[in-house]
N, C-alpha and C positions, 0 to 999 in steps of 0.2 A: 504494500500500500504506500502511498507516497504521503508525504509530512504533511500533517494540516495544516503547518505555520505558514508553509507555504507550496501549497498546494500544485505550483506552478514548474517548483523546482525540479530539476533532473536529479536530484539527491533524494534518495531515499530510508528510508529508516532501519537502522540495523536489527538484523534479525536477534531476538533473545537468548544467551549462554542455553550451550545443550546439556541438556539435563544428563547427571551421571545416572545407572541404572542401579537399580535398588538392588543392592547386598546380597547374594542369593540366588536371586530370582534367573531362572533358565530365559536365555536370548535365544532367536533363531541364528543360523549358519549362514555364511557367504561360502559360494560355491563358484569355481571357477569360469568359465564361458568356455576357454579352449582347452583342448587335451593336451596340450604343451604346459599350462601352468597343474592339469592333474601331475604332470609327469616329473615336474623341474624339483618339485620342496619335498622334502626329508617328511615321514611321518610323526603327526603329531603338530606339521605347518597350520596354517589358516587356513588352507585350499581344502575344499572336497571331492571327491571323487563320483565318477557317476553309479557307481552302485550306492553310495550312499544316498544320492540323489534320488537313486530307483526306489529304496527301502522307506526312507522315509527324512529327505532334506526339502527343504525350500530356502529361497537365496534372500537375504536382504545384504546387500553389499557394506562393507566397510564393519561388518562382524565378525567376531572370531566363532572358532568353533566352541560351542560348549561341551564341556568337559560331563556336565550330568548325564544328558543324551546321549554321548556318543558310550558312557560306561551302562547306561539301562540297558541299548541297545547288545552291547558286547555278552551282559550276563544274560539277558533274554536269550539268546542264541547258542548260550551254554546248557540252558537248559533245554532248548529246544532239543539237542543234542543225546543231552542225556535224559530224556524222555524216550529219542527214539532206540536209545542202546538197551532199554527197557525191558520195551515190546518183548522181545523173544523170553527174558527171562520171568514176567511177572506173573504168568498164570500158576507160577507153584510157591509162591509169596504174598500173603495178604498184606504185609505189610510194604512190599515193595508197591503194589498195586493201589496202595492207597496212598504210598508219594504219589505214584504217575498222575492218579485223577486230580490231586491237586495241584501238581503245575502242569495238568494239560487244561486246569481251570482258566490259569493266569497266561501263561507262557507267551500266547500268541496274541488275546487281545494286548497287552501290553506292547508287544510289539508294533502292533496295528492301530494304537492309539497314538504312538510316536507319529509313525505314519500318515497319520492323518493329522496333525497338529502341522507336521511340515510339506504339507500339500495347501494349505491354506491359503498359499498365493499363485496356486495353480493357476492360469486359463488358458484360451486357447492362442498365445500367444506364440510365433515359430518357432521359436529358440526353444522352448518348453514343451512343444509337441515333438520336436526332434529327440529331448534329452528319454518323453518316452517311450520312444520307439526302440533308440538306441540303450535306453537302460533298465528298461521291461520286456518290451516286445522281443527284441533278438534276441538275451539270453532263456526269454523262454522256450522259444521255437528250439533253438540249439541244445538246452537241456530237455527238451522233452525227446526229440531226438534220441540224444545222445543218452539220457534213461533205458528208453527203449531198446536200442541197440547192446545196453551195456545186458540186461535182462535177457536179451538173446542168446548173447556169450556164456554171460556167466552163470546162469538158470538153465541152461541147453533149453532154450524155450524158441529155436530159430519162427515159429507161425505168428509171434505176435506180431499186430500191425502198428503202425507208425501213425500215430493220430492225434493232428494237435485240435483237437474239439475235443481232445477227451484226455484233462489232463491227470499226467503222472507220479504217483506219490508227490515230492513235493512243489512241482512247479503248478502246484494249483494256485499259492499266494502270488508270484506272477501276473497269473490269471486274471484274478479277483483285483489284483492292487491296478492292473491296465483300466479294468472297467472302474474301479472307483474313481482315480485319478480322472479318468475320463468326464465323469458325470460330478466333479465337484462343482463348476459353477451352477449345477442345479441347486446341489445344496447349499449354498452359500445364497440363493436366491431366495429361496422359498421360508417363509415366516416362521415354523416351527422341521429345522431338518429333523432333528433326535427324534420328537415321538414321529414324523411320518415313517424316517427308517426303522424304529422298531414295529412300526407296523407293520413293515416291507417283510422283516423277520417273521415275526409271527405268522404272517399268510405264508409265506415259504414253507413252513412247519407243515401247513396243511395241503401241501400240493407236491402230492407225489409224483405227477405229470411232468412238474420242470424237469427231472430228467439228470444225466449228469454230463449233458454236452456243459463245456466249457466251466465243468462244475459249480453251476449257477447258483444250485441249494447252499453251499456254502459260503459261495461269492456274497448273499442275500441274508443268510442268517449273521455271518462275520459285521454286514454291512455295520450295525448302528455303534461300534466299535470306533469306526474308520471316521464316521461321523461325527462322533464324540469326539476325537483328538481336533476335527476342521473348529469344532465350536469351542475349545480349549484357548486359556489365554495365559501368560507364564506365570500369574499370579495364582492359577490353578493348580499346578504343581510344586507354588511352594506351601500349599497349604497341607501336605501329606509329608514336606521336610520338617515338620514343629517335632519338637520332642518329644510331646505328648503323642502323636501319631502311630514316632520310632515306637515307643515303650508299649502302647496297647498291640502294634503289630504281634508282638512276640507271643501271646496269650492267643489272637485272633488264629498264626499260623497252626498254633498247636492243636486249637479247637479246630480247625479244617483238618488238620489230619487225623482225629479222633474219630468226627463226622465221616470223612474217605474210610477208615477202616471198617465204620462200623455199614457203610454202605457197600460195601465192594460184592458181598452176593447179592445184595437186593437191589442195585442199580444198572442197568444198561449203560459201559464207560461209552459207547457209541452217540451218548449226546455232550459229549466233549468234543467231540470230531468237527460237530454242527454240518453232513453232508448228507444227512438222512432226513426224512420227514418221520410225522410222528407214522404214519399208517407204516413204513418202512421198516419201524423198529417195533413194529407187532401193539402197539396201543392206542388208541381212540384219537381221533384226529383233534380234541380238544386240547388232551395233553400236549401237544407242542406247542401252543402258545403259552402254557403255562410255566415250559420250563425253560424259555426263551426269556421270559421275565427271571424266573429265578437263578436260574444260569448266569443272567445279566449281572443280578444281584450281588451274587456270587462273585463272578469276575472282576467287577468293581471295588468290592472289599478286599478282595487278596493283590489285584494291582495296586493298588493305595498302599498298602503295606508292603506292597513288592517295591514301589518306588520311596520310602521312605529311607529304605535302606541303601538304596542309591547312592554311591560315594559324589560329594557335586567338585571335588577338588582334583585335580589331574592323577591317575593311577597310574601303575607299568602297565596294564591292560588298555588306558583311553582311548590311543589310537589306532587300538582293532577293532575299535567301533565303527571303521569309515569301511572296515571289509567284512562287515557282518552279511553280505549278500555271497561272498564266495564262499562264507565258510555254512550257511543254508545249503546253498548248491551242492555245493562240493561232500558233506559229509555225508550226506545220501549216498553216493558211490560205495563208501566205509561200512556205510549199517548193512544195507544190503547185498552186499558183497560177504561179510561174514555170517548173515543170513543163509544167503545162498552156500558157500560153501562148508557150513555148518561147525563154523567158529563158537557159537551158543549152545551147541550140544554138549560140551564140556560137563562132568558132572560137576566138576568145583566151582563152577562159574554157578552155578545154582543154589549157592550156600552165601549164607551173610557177608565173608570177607572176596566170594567170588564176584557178587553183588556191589559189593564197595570197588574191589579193581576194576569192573567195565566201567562204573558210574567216572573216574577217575580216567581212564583209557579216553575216554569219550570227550571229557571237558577240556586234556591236553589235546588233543587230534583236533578237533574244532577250533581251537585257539591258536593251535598252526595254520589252519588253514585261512585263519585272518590276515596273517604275517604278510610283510610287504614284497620277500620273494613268490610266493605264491601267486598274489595277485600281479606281478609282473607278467608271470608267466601266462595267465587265463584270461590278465586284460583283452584280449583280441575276441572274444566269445562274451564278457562281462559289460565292458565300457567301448566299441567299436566307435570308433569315429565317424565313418560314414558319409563322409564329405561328398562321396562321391555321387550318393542317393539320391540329396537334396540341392533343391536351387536354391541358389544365391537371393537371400533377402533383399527386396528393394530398398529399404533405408539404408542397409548398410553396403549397397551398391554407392546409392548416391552422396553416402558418406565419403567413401573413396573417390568418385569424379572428382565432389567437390576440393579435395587436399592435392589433387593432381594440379600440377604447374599446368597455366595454359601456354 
Protein backbone atom coordinates (compact mmCIF):
# COMPACT_ATOMS: atom_id res chain seq x y z
CA UNK A 1 0.00 0.00 0.00
CA UNK A 2 1.59 3.32 -0.42
CA UNK A 3 1.87 6.04 2.47
CA UNK A 4 -1.03 8.16 3.27
CA UNK A 5 1.11 11.04 4.04
CA UNK A 6 1.45 11.16 0.82
CA UNK A 7 -0.27 9.22 -1.15
CA UNK A 8 1.34 10.42 -4.32
CA UNK A 9 4.63 9.22 -3.59
CA UNK A 10 6.64 6.46 -5.33
CA UNK A 11 7.86 5.47 -1.62
CA UNK A 12 6.30 3.01 -0.07
CA UNK A 13 5.94 1.63 3.40
CA UNK A 14 8.02 -0.97 4.62
CA UNK A 15 6.92 -4.06 5.18
CA UNK A 16 6.65 -5.39 9.16
CA UNK A 17 9.85 -7.52 10.93
CA UNK A 18 9.13 -11.25 10.15
CA UNK A 19 7.96 -12.99 12.72
CA UNK A 20 10.27 -15.73 14.22
CA UNK A 21 8.39 -19.18 14.43
CA UNK A 22 7.04 -20.38 17.73
CA UNK A 23 9.56 -22.77 19.78
CA UNK A 24 8.56 -26.09 18.79
CA UNK A 25 6.08 -25.83 16.43
CA UNK A 26 6.75 -28.20 13.11
CA UNK A 27 7.21 -25.93 9.73
CA UNK A 28 6.60 -27.23 6.33
CA UNK A 29 9.82 -28.29 3.98
CA UNK A 30 11.43 -26.49 0.94
CA UNK A 31 12.02 -28.81 -1.79
CA UNK A 32 14.30 -28.48 -4.57
CA UNK A 33 12.87 -27.80 -8.32
CA UNK A 34 15.91 -29.54 -10.16
CA UNK A 35 17.56 -32.87 -9.79
CA UNK A 36 20.86 -31.34 -9.77
CA UNK A 37 20.20 -29.42 -6.32
CA UNK A 38 18.57 -33.26 -5.06
CA UNK A 39 21.88 -34.52 -6.05
CA UNK A 40 24.70 -31.63 -5.12
CA UNK A 41 24.16 -31.58 -0.79
CA UNK A 42 25.29 -34.13 1.61
CA UNK A 43 22.24 -35.62 3.71
CA UNK A 44 20.67 -34.09 6.35
CA UNK A 45 21.17 -30.58 3.70
CA UNK A 46 17.91 -28.28 3.39
CA UNK A 47 17.18 -29.97 -0.18
CA UNK A 48 14.46 -32.78 -0.51
CA UNK A 49 14.32 -35.34 -2.52
CA UNK A 50 11.48 -36.56 -4.80
CA UNK A 51 10.50 -39.50 -2.88
CA UNK A 52 10.15 -37.54 -0.03
CA UNK A 53 8.08 -35.34 -2.16
CA UNK A 54 6.17 -38.49 -3.36
CA UNK A 55 5.57 -39.67 0.57
CA UNK A 56 4.59 -36.81 1.98
CA UNK A 57 6.41 -33.12 1.22
CA UNK A 58 5.19 -29.91 0.10
CA UNK A 59 7.45 -26.82 -0.62
CA UNK A 60 7.40 -23.51 0.95
CA UNK A 61 10.69 -22.07 -0.08
CA UNK A 62 13.39 -20.47 2.04
CA UNK A 63 12.44 -23.46 4.93
CA UNK A 64 14.47 -25.93 6.26
CA UNK A 65 13.64 -29.35 6.70
CA UNK A 66 12.05 -30.34 9.96
CA UNK A 67 13.78 -32.55 11.99
CA UNK A 68 10.10 -33.94 13.76
CA UNK A 69 8.66 -35.18 10.34
CA UNK A 70 11.33 -36.37 8.71
CA UNK A 71 12.12 -38.60 12.24
CA UNK A 72 7.87 -39.76 12.41
CA UNK A 73 8.32 -40.42 9.06
CA UNK A 74 11.78 -42.76 9.60
CA UNK A 75 10.05 -44.69 12.63
CA UNK A 76 6.66 -45.08 10.99
CA UNK A 77 8.42 -47.12 8.38
CA UNK A 78 10.36 -49.15 10.85
CA UNK A 79 7.54 -50.27 11.90
CA UNK A 80 5.90 -50.73 8.93
CA UNK A 81 8.65 -53.09 8.40
CA UNK A 82 8.43 -54.86 11.31
CA UNK A 83 4.98 -55.53 11.16
CA UNK A 84 5.43 -57.15 7.95
CA UNK A 85 8.54 -59.43 9.32
CA UNK A 86 5.59 -60.55 11.53
CA UNK A 87 3.18 -61.96 9.38
CA UNK A 88 4.77 -65.35 8.93
CA UNK A 89 5.55 -65.73 12.47
CA UNK A 90 2.30 -64.41 14.49
CA UNK A 91 -0.24 -67.11 14.12
CA UNK A 92 1.47 -69.37 16.93
CA UNK A 93 1.96 -66.10 19.24
CA UNK A 94 -0.91 -64.28 20.94
CA UNK A 95 1.18 -62.06 22.16
CA UNK A 96 3.12 -61.26 19.16
CA UNK A 97 -0.30 -60.95 17.35
CA UNK A 98 -1.56 -58.52 19.57
CA UNK A 99 1.63 -56.04 18.90
CA UNK A 100 0.80 -56.57 15.20
CA UNK A 101 -2.99 -55.39 15.45
CA UNK A 102 -1.68 -52.56 17.37
CA UNK A 103 0.77 -50.99 15.19
CA UNK A 104 -1.13 -52.04 12.09
CA UNK A 105 -3.66 -49.79 14.16
CA UNK A 106 -1.34 -46.60 13.90
CA UNK A 107 1.40 -47.45 11.54
CA UNK A 108 0.15 -46.30 8.34
CA UNK A 109 -2.52 -43.70 9.13
CA UNK A 110 0.32 -41.80 10.62
CA UNK A 111 2.15 -42.19 7.83
CA UNK A 112 -0.78 -40.85 5.63
CA UNK A 113 -1.54 -38.17 7.81
CA UNK A 114 2.04 -36.64 7.28
CA UNK A 115 1.06 -37.11 3.82
CA UNK A 116 -1.60 -35.29 3.64
CA UNK A 117 -0.50 -32.37 5.92
CA UNK A 118 2.37 -31.93 3.02
CA UNK A 119 0.04 -32.02 0.10
CA UNK A 120 -1.79 -29.07 1.30
CA UNK A 121 -0.29 -26.98 -1.28
CA UNK A 122 -0.85 -29.23 -3.92
CA UNK A 123 -2.67 -28.02 -7.25
CA UNK A 124 -2.62 -28.54 -10.53
CA UNK A 125 0.12 -26.48 -11.03
CA UNK A 126 3.11 -28.00 -13.87
CA UNK A 127 5.85 -28.33 -12.00
CA UNK A 128 3.71 -30.35 -9.27
CA UNK A 129 1.83 -32.49 -11.70
CA UNK A 130 5.38 -33.51 -13.18
CA UNK A 131 6.80 -34.17 -9.58
CA UNK A 132 3.78 -36.80 -9.51
CA UNK A 133 4.06 -38.40 -12.10
CA UNK A 134 7.69 -38.78 -11.75
CA UNK A 135 7.48 -39.53 -7.99
CA UNK A 136 4.33 -41.77 -7.70
CA UNK A 137 3.32 -42.66 -10.97
CA UNK A 138 6.68 -44.20 -12.30
CA UNK A 139 7.91 -45.80 -9.27
CA UNK A 140 4.70 -47.54 -9.08
CA UNK A 141 4.32 -48.93 -12.53
CA UNK A 142 8.14 -50.01 -12.02
CA UNK A 143 7.40 -51.70 -8.80
CA UNK A 144 4.42 -53.26 -9.51
CA UNK A 145 6.22 -54.75 -12.21
CA UNK A 146 9.13 -55.55 -10.90
CA UNK A 147 6.94 -57.34 -7.78
CA UNK A 148 5.40 -59.27 -10.02
CA UNK A 149 8.22 -60.42 -11.93
CA UNK A 150 10.25 -60.93 -8.66
CA UNK A 151 7.18 -63.55 -7.58
CA UNK A 152 7.69 -65.27 -10.75
CA UNK A 153 11.27 -66.08 -9.98
CA UNK A 154 11.27 -66.49 -6.64
CA UNK A 155 7.69 -68.29 -5.91
CA UNK A 156 8.37 -70.57 -9.23
CA UNK A 157 4.95 -68.92 -9.96
CA UNK A 158 6.04 -68.08 -13.85
CA UNK A 159 1.42 -67.63 -14.82
CA UNK A 160 1.13 -64.69 -12.99
CA UNK A 161 0.15 -61.73 -14.99
CA UNK A 162 1.58 -58.21 -14.90
CA UNK A 163 -1.34 -55.85 -13.92
CA UNK A 164 -1.00 -52.50 -12.96
CA UNK A 165 -5.06 -52.00 -12.16
CA UNK A 166 -4.51 -54.44 -9.79
CA UNK A 167 -2.10 -53.44 -7.39
CA UNK A 168 0.68 -55.59 -5.58
CA UNK A 169 1.31 -56.11 -1.82
CA UNK A 170 2.72 -52.82 -1.24
CA UNK A 171 2.41 -50.55 -4.09
CA UNK A 172 -1.12 -50.01 -3.24
CA UNK A 173 -0.14 -46.63 -1.12
CA UNK A 174 1.38 -45.42 -4.44
CA UNK A 175 -1.93 -46.20 -5.72
CA UNK A 176 -4.08 -44.46 -3.34
CA UNK A 177 -1.52 -41.40 -2.57
CA UNK A 178 -1.70 -40.62 -6.95
CA UNK A 179 -5.44 -40.56 -6.54
CA UNK A 180 -5.49 -38.47 -3.39
CA UNK A 181 -2.89 -36.13 -4.30
CA UNK A 182 -4.98 -35.81 -7.36
CA UNK A 183 -8.34 -34.89 -5.97
CA UNK A 184 -6.91 -32.41 -3.09
CA UNK A 185 -8.08 -29.21 -4.53
CA UNK A 186 -11.50 -30.91 -4.00
CA UNK A 187 -10.85 -31.16 -0.68
CA UNK A 188 -9.57 -28.09 0.15
CA UNK A 189 -12.68 -26.71 -1.78
CA UNK A 190 -15.43 -28.12 -0.32
CA UNK A 191 -16.95 -26.70 3.35
CA UNK A 192 -16.73 -29.78 5.50
CA UNK A 193 -13.66 -32.31 3.75
CA UNK A 194 -13.35 -34.79 7.01
CA UNK A 195 -16.94 -35.67 7.75
CA UNK A 196 -17.76 -35.87 3.70
CA UNK A 197 -14.55 -38.38 3.54
CA UNK A 198 -15.55 -40.27 6.35
CA UNK A 199 -18.49 -40.75 4.78
CA UNK A 200 -16.72 -41.80 1.46
CA UNK A 201 -15.26 -44.42 4.14
CA UNK A 202 -18.19 -45.73 5.59
CA UNK A 203 -20.04 -46.39 2.03
CA UNK A 204 -16.86 -48.18 1.00
CA UNK A 205 -17.55 -50.48 3.87
CA UNK A 206 -20.72 -51.30 2.38
CA UNK A 207 -19.86 -51.88 -1.36
CA UNK A 208 -18.51 -54.93 -2.12
CA UNK A 209 -18.96 -54.09 -5.85
CA UNK A 210 -15.86 -51.51 -5.99
CA UNK A 211 -13.82 -54.36 -6.42
CA UNK A 212 -10.02 -54.31 -6.19
CA UNK A 213 -9.15 -52.74 -9.52
CA UNK A 214 -6.67 -50.09 -8.42
CA UNK A 215 -7.56 -51.16 -4.94
CA UNK A 216 -10.04 -48.46 -4.44
CA UNK A 217 -11.70 -50.13 -1.10
CA UNK A 218 -8.63 -49.16 0.57
CA UNK A 219 -7.72 -46.15 -1.52
CA UNK A 220 -11.47 -44.99 0.20
CA UNK A 221 -11.53 -46.26 3.40
CA UNK A 222 -7.44 -44.92 4.11
CA UNK A 223 -9.05 -41.72 2.50
CA UNK A 224 -10.21 -39.56 5.76
CA UNK A 225 -6.73 -40.12 7.18
CA UNK A 226 -5.14 -38.24 4.06
CA UNK A 227 -7.74 -35.76 4.62
CA UNK A 228 -7.13 -35.18 8.13
CA UNK A 229 -3.27 -34.38 7.63
CA UNK A 230 -4.69 -31.60 4.32
CA UNK A 231 -6.88 -29.88 7.23
CA UNK A 232 -3.85 -30.15 9.97
CA UNK A 233 -2.19 -26.84 10.83
CA UNK A 234 1.59 -27.03 12.82
CA UNK A 235 -0.07 -25.89 15.96
CA UNK A 236 -1.80 -29.38 15.78
CA UNK A 237 0.99 -31.34 16.21
CA UNK A 238 2.33 -29.58 18.92
CA UNK A 239 -0.55 -30.16 20.86
CA UNK A 240 0.40 -34.06 21.22
CA UNK A 241 4.23 -32.71 22.03
CA UNK A 242 2.97 -31.33 25.87
CA UNK A 243 4.18 -33.53 28.50
CA UNK A 244 1.06 -34.36 29.73
CA UNK A 245 0.33 -36.06 26.35
CA UNK A 246 4.06 -37.87 26.48
CA UNK A 247 3.04 -39.25 30.01
CA UNK A 248 -0.75 -40.44 29.43
CA UNK A 249 0.61 -42.18 26.13
CA UNK A 250 2.41 -44.68 28.17
CA UNK A 251 -0.71 -46.06 30.02
CA UNK A 252 -2.81 -45.58 26.75
CA UNK A 253 -0.16 -48.00 24.72
CA UNK A 254 -0.30 -50.42 27.25
CA UNK A 255 -4.10 -50.40 27.55
CA UNK A 256 -4.12 -51.13 23.46
CA UNK A 257 -2.06 -53.88 23.90
CA UNK A 258 -4.02 -55.53 26.73
CA UNK A 259 -7.23 -54.71 24.45
CA UNK A 260 -5.08 -56.46 21.19
CA UNK A 261 -4.43 -59.58 23.30
CA UNK A 262 -7.50 -59.97 24.66
CA UNK A 263 -9.10 -59.56 21.17
CA UNK A 264 -6.89 -61.58 18.85
CA UNK A 265 -9.41 -64.79 18.75
CA UNK A 266 -12.54 -62.71 18.74
CA UNK A 267 -11.42 -60.08 16.05
CA UNK A 268 -11.02 -60.30 12.28
CA UNK A 269 -7.13 -58.54 12.19
CA UNK A 270 -8.58 -58.05 8.31
CA UNK A 271 -10.09 -54.74 9.38
CA UNK A 272 -6.76 -53.28 9.99
CA UNK A 273 -5.92 -53.85 6.38
CA UNK A 274 -9.12 -51.42 5.52
CA UNK A 275 -9.29 -53.56 1.70
CA UNK A 276 -12.39 -55.42 2.49
CA UNK A 277 -15.86 -54.58 2.82
CA UNK A 278 -17.80 -55.59 5.60
CA UNK A 279 -20.14 -58.25 3.55
CA UNK A 280 -16.28 -59.57 2.44
CA UNK A 281 -15.30 -60.35 5.99
CA UNK A 282 -18.53 -62.53 6.42
CA UNK A 283 -20.77 -59.65 8.70
CA UNK A 284 -23.68 -57.53 8.11
CA UNK A 285 -23.01 -54.69 5.98
CA UNK A 286 -23.82 -52.24 8.98
CA UNK A 287 -20.94 -53.35 10.78
CA UNK A 288 -18.55 -51.55 8.59
CA UNK A 289 -19.51 -48.40 9.17
CA UNK A 290 -19.22 -48.92 12.44
CA UNK A 291 -15.97 -49.99 12.64
CA UNK A 292 -14.78 -47.36 10.34
CA UNK A 293 -15.78 -44.88 13.12
CA UNK A 294 -14.14 -46.91 15.70
CA UNK A 295 -11.08 -47.96 13.86
CA UNK A 296 -10.88 -44.14 13.26
CA UNK A 297 -11.13 -43.65 16.81
CA UNK A 298 -8.65 -45.81 17.47
CA UNK A 299 -6.08 -44.68 15.14
CA UNK A 300 -6.32 -41.37 16.21
CA UNK A 301 -5.52 -42.01 19.80
CA UNK A 302 -2.59 -44.29 19.32
CA UNK A 303 -1.11 -41.68 16.41
CA UNK A 304 -1.38 -38.97 19.14
CA UNK A 305 0.62 -40.95 21.35
CA UNK A 306 2.63 -42.25 18.54
CA UNK A 307 3.68 -38.61 17.62
CA UNK A 308 4.28 -37.51 21.16
CA UNK A 309 7.15 -39.58 21.24
CA UNK A 310 8.57 -38.05 18.35
CA UNK A 311 12.07 -36.92 19.00
CA UNK A 312 11.57 -32.97 17.37
CA UNK A 313 15.58 -32.38 17.60
CA UNK A 314 17.91 -33.77 14.95
CA UNK A 315 18.61 -37.69 15.47
CA UNK A 316 21.59 -40.09 13.79
CA UNK A 317 18.24 -41.56 12.19
CA UNK A 318 16.74 -37.70 10.69
CA UNK A 319 17.97 -37.92 7.59
CA UNK A 320 16.60 -41.32 6.48
CA UNK A 321 13.40 -39.74 6.73
CA UNK A 322 13.87 -38.16 3.10
CA UNK A 323 14.39 -42.06 1.92
CA UNK A 324 11.41 -43.58 3.64
CA UNK A 325 9.95 -44.39 0.10
CA UNK A 326 12.94 -46.64 -0.84
CA UNK A 327 13.08 -48.23 2.12
CA UNK A 328 8.63 -49.15 1.79
CA UNK A 329 9.65 -50.36 -1.72
CA UNK A 330 12.42 -51.99 -1.22
CA UNK A 331 11.90 -54.12 1.83
CA UNK A 332 9.05 -56.00 0.29
CA UNK A 333 11.63 -57.79 -1.88
CA UNK A 334 13.26 -58.96 1.87
CA UNK A 335 9.92 -60.05 3.49
CA UNK A 336 8.86 -61.88 0.72
CA UNK A 337 11.77 -63.23 -0.41
CA UNK A 338 12.24 -65.17 2.87
CA UNK A 339 8.75 -65.98 2.75
CA UNK A 340 9.15 -67.54 -0.39
CA UNK A 341 12.04 -69.29 0.39
CA UNK A 342 11.16 -70.33 3.71
CA UNK A 343 13.41 -68.35 5.97
CA UNK A 344 10.39 -68.24 8.65
CA UNK A 345 10.15 -71.86 8.88
CA UNK A 346 12.96 -71.95 11.36
CA UNK A 347 11.75 -73.48 14.51
CA UNK A 348 13.76 -70.90 16.76
CA UNK A 349 12.42 -68.05 14.90
CA UNK A 350 9.19 -69.11 16.43
CA UNK A 351 10.17 -68.77 20.04
CA UNK A 352 10.36 -65.25 22.03
CA UNK A 353 14.07 -64.55 21.41
CA UNK A 354 13.44 -65.84 17.61
CA UNK A 355 10.74 -63.28 17.64
CA UNK A 356 12.89 -60.45 19.00
CA UNK A 357 15.94 -61.29 16.32
CA UNK A 358 13.52 -60.89 13.14
CA UNK A 359 11.75 -57.88 14.89
CA UNK A 360 15.44 -56.60 15.20
CA UNK A 361 16.76 -58.10 11.52
CA UNK A 362 13.89 -56.07 10.08
CA UNK A 363 14.37 -52.48 11.68
CA UNK A 364 18.20 -52.75 10.73
CA UNK A 365 17.40 -53.84 6.93
CA UNK A 366 14.81 -51.17 6.49
CA UNK A 367 17.04 -48.56 7.83
CA UNK A 368 19.77 -49.48 5.35
CA UNK A 369 17.67 -49.23 2.83
CA UNK A 370 17.14 -45.59 3.63
CA UNK A 371 20.81 -44.99 3.51
CA UNK A 372 22.16 -42.48 0.89
CA UNK A 373 24.06 -45.28 -1.03
CA UNK A 374 21.18 -47.19 -1.64
CA UNK A 375 19.04 -44.40 -2.93
CA UNK A 376 21.85 -43.58 -5.37
CA UNK A 377 21.73 -46.58 -6.78
CA UNK A 378 17.53 -46.85 -7.34
CA UNK A 379 17.35 -43.11 -7.89
CA UNK A 380 16.63 -43.99 -11.70
CA UNK A 381 13.36 -46.03 -10.80
CA UNK A 382 12.50 -43.75 -7.57
CA UNK A 383 13.01 -39.93 -8.43
CA UNK A 384 13.48 -40.06 -12.73
CA UNK A 385 13.82 -36.80 -14.16
CA UNK A 386 12.12 -37.02 -17.19
CA UNK A 387 12.96 -34.02 -18.87
CA UNK A 388 12.43 -35.70 -21.76
CA UNK A 389 8.59 -36.58 -21.40
CA UNK A 390 7.48 -33.11 -20.66
CA UNK A 391 7.30 -29.68 -22.57
CA UNK A 392 8.82 -26.98 -21.62
CA UNK A 393 6.79 -24.46 -19.48
CA UNK A 394 5.69 -21.38 -21.10
CA UNK A 395 6.74 -18.96 -18.27
CA UNK A 396 9.70 -20.39 -17.89
CA UNK A 397 10.23 -20.30 -21.67
CA UNK A 398 9.73 -16.73 -21.63
CA UNK A 399 11.75 -16.33 -18.68
CA UNK A 400 14.75 -17.33 -20.65
CA UNK A 401 13.89 -15.14 -24.14
CA UNK A 402 13.59 -12.52 -21.96
CA UNK A 403 17.43 -12.61 -20.09
CA UNK A 404 18.76 -13.58 -23.70
CA UNK A 405 20.87 -10.50 -25.15
CA UNK A 406 19.05 -9.06 -28.13
Amino acid sequence: MTNSLHPNSPRRTPLPPAERPVEGVPTARSAPSRPSDRTSKPAGATATTAPAAATATATQPGKPRDAFFDNAKYLAIVLVAMGHAWEPLKGQSRVLEAAYMVVYAFHMPAFIIISGYFSRSFDMRADRLKRLVTGVAVPYVVFEVAYVLFKRWADDDPSLPVSLLDPWFLTWFLCALFIWRLTTPLWKLVRWPLPLALLVAMLATTSPSIGDDLDLQRTLQFLPFFVLGLCMKPEHFQLVRRREVRILSVPVFAAALVVSWWAVPRMNPGWFYHRDSAQELGVPWWVGPVMVLALLGCSLVLTACFFAWVPRRRMWFTALGAGTLYGYLLHGFLVKGGDYWGWFDHEWLHRPIGEIFVTLVAGVAVTLLCTAPVRRVFRFAMEPSMEWAFKRDATELARERAKTPA
